[in-house]
N, C-alpha and C positions, 0 to 999 in steps of 0.2 A: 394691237396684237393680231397678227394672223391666225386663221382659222383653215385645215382642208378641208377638203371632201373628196372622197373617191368613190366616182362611176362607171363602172367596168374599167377599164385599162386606163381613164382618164383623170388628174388629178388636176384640179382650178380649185385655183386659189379663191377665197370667198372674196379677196377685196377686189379678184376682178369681174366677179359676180356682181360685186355692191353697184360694181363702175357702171354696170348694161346700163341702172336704173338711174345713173344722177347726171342731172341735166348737164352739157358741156356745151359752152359758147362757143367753142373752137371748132364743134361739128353742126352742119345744119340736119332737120329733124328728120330728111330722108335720109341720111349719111347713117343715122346711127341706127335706125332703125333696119338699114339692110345691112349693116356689121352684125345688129343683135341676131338677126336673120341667119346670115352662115357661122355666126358659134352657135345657132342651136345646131342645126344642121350637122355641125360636125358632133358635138355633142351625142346626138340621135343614133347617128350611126357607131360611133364607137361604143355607148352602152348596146346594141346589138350585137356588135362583134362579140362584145365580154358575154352575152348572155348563151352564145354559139358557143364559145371555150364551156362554160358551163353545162351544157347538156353533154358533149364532147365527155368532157368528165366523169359526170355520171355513168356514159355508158362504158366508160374504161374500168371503173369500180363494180360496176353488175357482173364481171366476168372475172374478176380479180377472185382465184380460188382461196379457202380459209387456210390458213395454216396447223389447226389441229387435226391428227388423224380420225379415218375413225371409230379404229380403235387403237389403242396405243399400247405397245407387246413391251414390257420392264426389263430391262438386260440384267438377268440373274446367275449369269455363269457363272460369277466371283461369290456366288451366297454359297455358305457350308449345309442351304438345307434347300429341298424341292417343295415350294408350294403350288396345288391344286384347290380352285373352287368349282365345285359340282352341284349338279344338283340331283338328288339321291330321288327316282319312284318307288313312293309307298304303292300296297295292296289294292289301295285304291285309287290308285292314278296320281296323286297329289307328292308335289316335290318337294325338298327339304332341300333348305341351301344347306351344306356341307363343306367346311374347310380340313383341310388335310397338310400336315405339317411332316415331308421326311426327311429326317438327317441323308446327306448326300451320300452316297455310298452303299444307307443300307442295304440288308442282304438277310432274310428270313428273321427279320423284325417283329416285335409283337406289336399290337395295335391296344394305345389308351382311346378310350373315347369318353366325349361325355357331352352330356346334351342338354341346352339351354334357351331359357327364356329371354335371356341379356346382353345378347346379339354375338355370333360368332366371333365376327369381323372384328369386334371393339377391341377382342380381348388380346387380337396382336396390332393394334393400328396408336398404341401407345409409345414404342418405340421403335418405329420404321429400321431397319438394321439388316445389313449381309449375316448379320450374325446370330444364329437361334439361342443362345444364351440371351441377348437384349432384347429379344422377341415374346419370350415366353416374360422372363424376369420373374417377380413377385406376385403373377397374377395366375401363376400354375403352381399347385401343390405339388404336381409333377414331374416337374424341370428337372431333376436329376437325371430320373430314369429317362428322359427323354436327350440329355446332353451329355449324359454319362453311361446311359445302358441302349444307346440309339432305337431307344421306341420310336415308334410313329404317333403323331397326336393327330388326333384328328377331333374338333368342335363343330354342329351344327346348332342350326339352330330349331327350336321345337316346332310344328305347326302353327300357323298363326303367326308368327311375331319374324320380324326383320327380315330377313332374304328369305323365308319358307312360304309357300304357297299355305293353301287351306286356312281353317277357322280355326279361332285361339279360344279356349276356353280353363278357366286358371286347373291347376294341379288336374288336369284332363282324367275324369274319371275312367275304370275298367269298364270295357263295353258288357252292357248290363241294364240293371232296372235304372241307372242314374246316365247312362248314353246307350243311347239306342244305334251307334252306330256299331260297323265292326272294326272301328279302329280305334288305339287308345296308345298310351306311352311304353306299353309291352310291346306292340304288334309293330309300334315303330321303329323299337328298339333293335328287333329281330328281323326286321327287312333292312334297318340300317346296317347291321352286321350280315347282314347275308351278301348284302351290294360291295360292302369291303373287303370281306374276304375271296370276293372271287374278281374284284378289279382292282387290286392292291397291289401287283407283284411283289413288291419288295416286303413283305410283311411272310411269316409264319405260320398264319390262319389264326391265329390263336389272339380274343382279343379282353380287356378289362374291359368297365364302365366304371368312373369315379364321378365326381363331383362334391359342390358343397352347397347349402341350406333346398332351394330346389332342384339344383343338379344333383343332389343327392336323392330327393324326392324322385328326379328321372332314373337313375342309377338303381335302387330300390325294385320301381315299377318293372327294370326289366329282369330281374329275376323269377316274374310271372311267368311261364311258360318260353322258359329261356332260351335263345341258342345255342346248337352245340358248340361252337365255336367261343361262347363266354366261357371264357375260363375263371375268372375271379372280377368280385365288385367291392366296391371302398365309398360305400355312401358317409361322407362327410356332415356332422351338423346337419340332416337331412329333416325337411318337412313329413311329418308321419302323421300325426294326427292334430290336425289344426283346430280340435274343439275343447280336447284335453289339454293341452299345453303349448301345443306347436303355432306361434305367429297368431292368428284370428281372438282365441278364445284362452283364456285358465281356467278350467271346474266352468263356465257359466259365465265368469267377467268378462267383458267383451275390451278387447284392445283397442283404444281408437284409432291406433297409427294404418291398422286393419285397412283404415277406408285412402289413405295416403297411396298405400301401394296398389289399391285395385285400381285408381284412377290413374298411376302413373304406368301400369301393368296394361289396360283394357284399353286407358280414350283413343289410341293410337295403336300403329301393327308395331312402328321404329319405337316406341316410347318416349319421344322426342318432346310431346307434351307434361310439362311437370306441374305437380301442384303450387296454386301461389299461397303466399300468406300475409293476414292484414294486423301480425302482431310480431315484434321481435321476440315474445315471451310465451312460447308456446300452452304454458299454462292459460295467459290472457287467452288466447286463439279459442281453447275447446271452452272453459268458462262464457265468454260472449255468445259459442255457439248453443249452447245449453243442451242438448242434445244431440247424438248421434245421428240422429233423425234429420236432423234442422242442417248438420254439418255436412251431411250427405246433400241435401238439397241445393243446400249453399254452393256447392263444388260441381254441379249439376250431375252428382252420381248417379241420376233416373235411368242414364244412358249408358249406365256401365251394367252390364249384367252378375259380372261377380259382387257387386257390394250391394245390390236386391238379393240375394241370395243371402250375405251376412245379415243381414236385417229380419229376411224373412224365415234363418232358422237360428232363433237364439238358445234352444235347446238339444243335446244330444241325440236327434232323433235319429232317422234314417239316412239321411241325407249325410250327415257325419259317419255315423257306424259305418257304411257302404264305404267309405272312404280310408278310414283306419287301416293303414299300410300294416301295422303289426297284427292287426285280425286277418289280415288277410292274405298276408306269407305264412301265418300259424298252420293255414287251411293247406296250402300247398307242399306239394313236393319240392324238399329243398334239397339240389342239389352241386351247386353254384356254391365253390368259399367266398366267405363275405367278412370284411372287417369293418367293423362298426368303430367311427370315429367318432368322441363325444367330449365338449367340453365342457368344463366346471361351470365357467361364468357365462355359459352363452344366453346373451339376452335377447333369442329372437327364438331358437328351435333347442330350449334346456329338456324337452319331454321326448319326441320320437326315438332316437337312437337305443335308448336306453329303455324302452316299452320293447323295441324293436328285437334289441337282446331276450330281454325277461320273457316274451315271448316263444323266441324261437330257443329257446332253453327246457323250457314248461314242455315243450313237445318233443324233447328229447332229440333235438338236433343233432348231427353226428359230428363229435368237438373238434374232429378236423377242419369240418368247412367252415366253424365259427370262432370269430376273434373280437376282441373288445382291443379298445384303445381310449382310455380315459387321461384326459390333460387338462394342465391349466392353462386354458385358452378364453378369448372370448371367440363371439360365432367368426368364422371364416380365418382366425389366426393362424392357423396351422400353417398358411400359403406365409406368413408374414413372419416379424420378430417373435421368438415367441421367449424373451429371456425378463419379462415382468406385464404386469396390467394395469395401469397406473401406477399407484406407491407402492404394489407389493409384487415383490422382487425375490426371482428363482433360481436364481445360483447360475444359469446357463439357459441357452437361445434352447428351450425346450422343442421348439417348432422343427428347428433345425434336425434336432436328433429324431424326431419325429421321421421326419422326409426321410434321414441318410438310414438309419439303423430298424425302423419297423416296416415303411411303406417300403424304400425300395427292395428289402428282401423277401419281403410278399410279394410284390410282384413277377419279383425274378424268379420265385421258385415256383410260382401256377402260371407263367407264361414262356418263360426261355425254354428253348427246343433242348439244351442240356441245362435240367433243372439243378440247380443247388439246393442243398439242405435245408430246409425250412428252422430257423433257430429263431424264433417268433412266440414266445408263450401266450394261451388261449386268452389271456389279459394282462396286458400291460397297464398301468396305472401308475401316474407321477403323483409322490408322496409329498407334498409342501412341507414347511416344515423342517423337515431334514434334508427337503430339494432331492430328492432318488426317484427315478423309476425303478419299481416293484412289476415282475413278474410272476402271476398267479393263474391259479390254474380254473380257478374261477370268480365270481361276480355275485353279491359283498364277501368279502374276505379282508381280514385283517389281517392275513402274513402268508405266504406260500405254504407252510404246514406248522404241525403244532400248536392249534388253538382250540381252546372250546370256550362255548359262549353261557354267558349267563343273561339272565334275562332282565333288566332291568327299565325305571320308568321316573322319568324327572316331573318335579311336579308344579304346578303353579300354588303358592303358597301365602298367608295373609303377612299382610304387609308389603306387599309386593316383592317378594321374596321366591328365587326361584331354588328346589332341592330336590335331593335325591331320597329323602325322607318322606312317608305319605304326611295330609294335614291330622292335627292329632282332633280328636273328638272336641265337639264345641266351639272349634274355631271358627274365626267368622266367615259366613257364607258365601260372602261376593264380593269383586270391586267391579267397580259402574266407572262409564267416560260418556260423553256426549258425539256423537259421528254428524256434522253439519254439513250437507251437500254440499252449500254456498260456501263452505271454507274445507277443500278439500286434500285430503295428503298428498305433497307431488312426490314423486319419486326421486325427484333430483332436487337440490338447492334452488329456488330460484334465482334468475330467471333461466327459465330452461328454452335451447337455443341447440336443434340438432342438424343445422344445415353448416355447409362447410368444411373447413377442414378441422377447425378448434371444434363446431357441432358435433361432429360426426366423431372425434376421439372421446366426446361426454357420451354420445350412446355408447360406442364399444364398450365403455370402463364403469359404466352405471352400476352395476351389479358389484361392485367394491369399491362404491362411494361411502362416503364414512358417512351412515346413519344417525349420528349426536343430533341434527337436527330434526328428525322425525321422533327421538325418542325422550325431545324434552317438548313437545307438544301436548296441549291438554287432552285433546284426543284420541293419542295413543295409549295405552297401556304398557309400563316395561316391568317386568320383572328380572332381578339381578339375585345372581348367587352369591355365594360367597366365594372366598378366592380359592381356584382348582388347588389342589396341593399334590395330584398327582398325576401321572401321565395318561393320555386318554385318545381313543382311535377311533374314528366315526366314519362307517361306509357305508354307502345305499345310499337309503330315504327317510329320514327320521318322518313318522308319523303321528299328529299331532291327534288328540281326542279331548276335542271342547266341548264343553258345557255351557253356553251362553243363552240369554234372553235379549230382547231388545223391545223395546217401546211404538216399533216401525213393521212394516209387514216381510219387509224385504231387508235386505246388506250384503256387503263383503266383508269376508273376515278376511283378515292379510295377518300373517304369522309369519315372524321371521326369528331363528335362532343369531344372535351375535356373539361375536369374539371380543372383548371390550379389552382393548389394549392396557399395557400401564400407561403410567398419567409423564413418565419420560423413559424414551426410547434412546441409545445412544447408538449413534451413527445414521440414525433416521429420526433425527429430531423431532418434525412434521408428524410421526406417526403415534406421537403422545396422546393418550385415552383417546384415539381412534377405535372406532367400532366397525365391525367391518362382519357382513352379513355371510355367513357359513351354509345355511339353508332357508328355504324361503318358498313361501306359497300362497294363493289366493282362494277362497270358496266363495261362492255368488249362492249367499244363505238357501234361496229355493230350490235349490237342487242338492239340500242335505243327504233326502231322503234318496234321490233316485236323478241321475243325470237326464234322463231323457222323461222324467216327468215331475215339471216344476210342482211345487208346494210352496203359498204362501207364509211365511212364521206367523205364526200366533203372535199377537204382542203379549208380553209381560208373561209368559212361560219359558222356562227353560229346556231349552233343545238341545235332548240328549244326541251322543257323540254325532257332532261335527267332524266329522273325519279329514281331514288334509294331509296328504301324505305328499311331505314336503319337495319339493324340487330341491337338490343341492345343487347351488347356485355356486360352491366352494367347498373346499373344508380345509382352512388355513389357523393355524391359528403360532403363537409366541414361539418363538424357538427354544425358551424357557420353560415351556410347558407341554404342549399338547398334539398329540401324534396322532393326525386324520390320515387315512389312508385315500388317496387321488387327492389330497389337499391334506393339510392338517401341521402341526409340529409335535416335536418332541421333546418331551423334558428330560432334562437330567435330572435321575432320582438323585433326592438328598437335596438339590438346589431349591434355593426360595422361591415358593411361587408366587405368580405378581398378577394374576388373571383372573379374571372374572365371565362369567356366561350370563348374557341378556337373553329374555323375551321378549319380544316387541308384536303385540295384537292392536290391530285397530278396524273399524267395523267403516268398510268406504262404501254409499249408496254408489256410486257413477263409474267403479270400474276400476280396471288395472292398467299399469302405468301410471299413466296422469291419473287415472282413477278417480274421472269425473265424470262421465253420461252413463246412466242406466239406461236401458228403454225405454222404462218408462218415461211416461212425460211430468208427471208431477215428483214432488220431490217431497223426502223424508227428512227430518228432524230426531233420530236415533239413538234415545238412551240404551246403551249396550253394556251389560253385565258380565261377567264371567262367576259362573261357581267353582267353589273352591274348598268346599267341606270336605268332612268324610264318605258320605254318602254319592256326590259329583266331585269328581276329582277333573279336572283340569291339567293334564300335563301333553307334555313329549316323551314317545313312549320308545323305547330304544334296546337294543341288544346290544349286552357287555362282552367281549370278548376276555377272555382269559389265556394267558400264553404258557408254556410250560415253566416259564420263569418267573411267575406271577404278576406279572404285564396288566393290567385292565386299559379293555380298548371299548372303544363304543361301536356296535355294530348294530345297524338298523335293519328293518325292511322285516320283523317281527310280526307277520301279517296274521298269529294266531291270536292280535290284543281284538282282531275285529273279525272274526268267524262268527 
């Protein structure tokens, strides 16, 4: 077999290579030796030649120019909209990347804005498109008014994070005793609109601010010493107070998922670092980590500033209060309309929106500038489908109606230079149940007029029995469970799994998972009523007033009212004695007394009212029975009733959600009692509404049961 080789430009063959070296009789030994002689020679000089072509080469390459520009200008004349990226100077020098989205054309446009932590850029680089309809899509609550009322959109992104200059620090407090600077998410807000309205042409002067969970949280902020130019804000699902119910904290239970987001939030400006995980079973994850503490360490959170902060204030101090968006729009002059969007099932911010209302009501707001909008959504649905939440199902794409029939006539009429009508009542509210939006004129109310209320109080009852009857004298005193750290309630069936796209549709819809398996656990406590027989209507916040002991120094109590379906459903097979949670709350037992000054429990005394005044997580119930108002159904009178009403208490050491790490580092073992005599009554304490037609509805938020 031949073999080559190639030496610069020259190719020999190996056998005649072999040849130099094997003796031939037919040459004498100087013969061959001066043959071997000039094939090197030639040899020599041909690899020089090639090594010449070679450098030759190279220098023809060093000058060879690159072919990318550089910069490279996008041919956009065929796009229906004008995109601008800027970067906007704040008061203090520091720039804010700014995207600016204008329908082509327009001409004394108004301006939506909204400002985020979750990078401008991302929210149109989903569907590269000439077209602002595929640009915007389902990731703008807005899209209407901006494809159909030619707004202007414009997203930036906050301080700190993705294309903005300056330092990030989480829900950037008011400059004050908690930031010593003079900038904050107001001052940002009001030099961003000052820079648009006067280098905008095409715009109106006149602009919104919306968003959803912290865009709503920035939306909010800029109602602080507002602009003239804000004409109207639509804070979405918005973070308000992160100690009382909002993301971080419930009452005291601390959230673990808390320390997920400051690490995917802080370790980076892109947040391009995410957290990893060394379980498929999320339970397994916080379990192995055994503390908060430990889990923080584990993910090296030392380096993150916001989750030393969650760690280092586990109680309502200052540091929270100072922060309370609804304490502190109370204080101000409000004069900015604002629609408060709030939904039922949101499982990340159920508590701000709705503080944020009660608040700015209490101080006698002027009812033009304020509006409620209650749906049944989970958090951030509004942008999406909004016609069911897992198994339960609304008659119509609520989200939809949402967008076409409340937002964009709100906007139209506090921003269009020829205002329309405002035909928007001070609260709208989707009624489950019988599937309608309900127009009212205010917030709890169980019908737009014609009601009075009675006052009424459901009780916990022996035998685990739950009624509207008090307990009669002599009955027995208590029922007792066991609360085991090491075997702790999950919120979801295991295994719990919230990454992805299957993960991420089990958070959304947690909040209207069917319950049966938390409520046949030894741990829990349920009390069931007997079956409703009449039609019933429940709005606000049912507030709970326990009586409990426990054997440990510390707990959580978790309270949750349910809907316990019949045991067969037709036409929804699957939703046979499902239980499906209507309201729902946590207290982190030491801070019975006083949120911002823990108290250990006494073991083995009973600690008078526990108060929880519950989050409505829903109010859904049979179409055969029971009429909630923003959730609920309605029965037809006469018809057989087939329903029933659970209680579900259970006392968690380690927290909400997963409801496994306390602070503390040791662990409890918590025999937990509830009373239930005459003397400690135990119930859910509730306002009856009455209709002029003899109607009974349930109407909570009775806040004279704890004066």
């Amino acid at each position: 077999m031949k073999y080559s080789l190639r030496l610069g430009m020259t190719l020999i063959h190996v056998s005649t290579i072999l040849e130099l070296f094997t003796p031939c009789a037919s040459l004498t030994c100087s013969a061959i030796h001066s043959w071997k002689l000039s094939r090197s020679l030639l040899i020599s000089s041909q690899v020089n030649a090639g090594s010449t072509d070679n450098s030759l080469s190279r220098r023809q390459a060093a000058v060879l120019t690159s072919e990318m520009p550089q910069t490279f200008t996008p041919s956009t004349e065929s796009f229906d909209y004008i995109q601008r990226d800027v970067m906007i100077a704040m008061r203090d020098g520091v720039k804010l990347h700014t995207l600016i989205l204008i329908p082509r054309g327009a001409r004394r446009a108004p301006i939506l804005l909204t400002r985020t932590p979750y990078g401008a850029a991302s929210r149109i680089k989903t569907n590269p498109s000439a077209h602002l309809a595929s640009v915007l899509d389902d990731e703008d609550v807005a899209d209407d008014a901006v494809l159909h009322g030619g707004y202007i959109r414009v997203q930036q992104d906050v301080r700190g994070k993705h294309g903005s200059e300056g330092e990030y620090v989480m829900t950037r407090p008011l400059s004050g005793p908690l930031n010593s600077t003079e900038v904050d998410h107001s001052t940002d807000a009001y030099d961003t609109i000052e820079w648009l309205v006067k280098n905008t042409p095409e715009s109106n002067g006149k602009v919104a601010i919306l968003g959803i969970s912290y865009d709503g949280f920035t939306s909010l902020m800029a109602l602080i010493h507002p602009h003239p130019a804000l004409r109207a804000a639509v804070p979405i699902n918005a973070m308000v107070d992160g100690w009382r119910g909002d993301d971080w904290f419930h009452n005291g239970a601390f959230r673990q998922d808390s320390l997920i987001y400051a690490h995917d939030q802080e370790a980076t400006r892109s947040s391009e670092l995410v957290w990893w995980s060394d379980h498929y079973d999320d339970y397994e994850t916080w379990m192995a980590a055994g503390t908060a503490g430990n889990m923080a360490r584990l993910h090296g959170l030392d380096q993150v500033g916001f989750a030393g902060k969650l760690l280092a204030h586990p109680a309502y101090d200052a540091f929270w209060q100072h922060q309370a968006l609804d304490k502190l729009l109370a204080r101000e002059p409000f004069s900015v309309p604002v629609m408060l969007v709030h939904s039922l099932w949101d499982q990340e911010d159920i508590y701000g929106n709705m503080a944020v209302y009660e608040s700015l009501r209490a101080k006698g707001t002027e009812r033009s500038n304020l509006f409620l909008v209650i749906g049944p959504w989970f958090h951030h649905q509004q942008r999406l489908d909004g016609s069911a939440i897992g198994p339960i199902h609304f008659g119509s794409d609520t989200a939809a109606y949402f967008r076409l029939h409340v937002l964009r006539p709100f906007l139209d009429h506090f921003l269009n230079d020829d205002a329309p009508a405002l035909d928007v009542a001070p609260v709208t509210a989707f009624e489950t149940g019988v599937n309608q939006w309900q127009a009212l004129s205010e917030w709890p109310a169980g019908c737009p007029r014609g009601c009075t209320i009675e006052s009424r109080a459901l009780y916990l009852r022996p035998g685990r029995r739950l009624s509207f009857g008090a307990p009669a004298q002599g009955a027995a005193r208590f029922e007792s469970y066991v609360s085991d750290p090491d075997k702790p309630v999950p919120y979801l069936p295991r295994p719990i799994h919230i990454e992805g796209p299957d993960g991420e549709k089990s958070w959304q819809t947690w909040l209207v998972s069917d319950q049966r398996e938390a409520s046949g656990r030894p741990d829990v406590l349920t009390f069931v009523s007997d079956v409703v027989d009449r039609p019933l209507k429940v709005a606000g916040k049912p507030i709970v007033n326990l009586f409990a002991s426990t054997t440990g120094s510390d707990g959580d109590f978790v309270v949750k009212l349910i809907d316990e379906y019949p045991q067969e459903v037709g036409r929804q097979a699957e939703l046979g004695g499902y239980q499906l949670m209507i309201a729902a709350d946590i207290l982190r037992g030491r801070y019975r007394v006083a949120f911002d000054r823990p108290q250990a429990l006494t073991p083995n005394r009973a600690q008078r009212s526990l108060k929880v005044r519950t989050r409505k997580v829903g109010k859904h119930f049979r179409p055969v029975l029971i009429d909630l108002i923003s959730g609920g159904r309605r029965a037809i009178l006469g018809q057989k009733a087939t329903q029933r009403m659970s209680w579900l208490s259970g006392c968690h050491v380690r927290g909400f959600r997963e409801q496994l790490v306390d602070y503390l580092a040791h662990k409890i073992v918590g025999g937990q009692s509830l009373c239930l005599g005459q003397s400690n009554k135990s119930g859910l304490f509730l306002g009856f509404q009455r209709q002029n037609d003899g109607h009974l509805s349930v109407l909570s938020s009775i806040s004279s049961y704890f004066k």
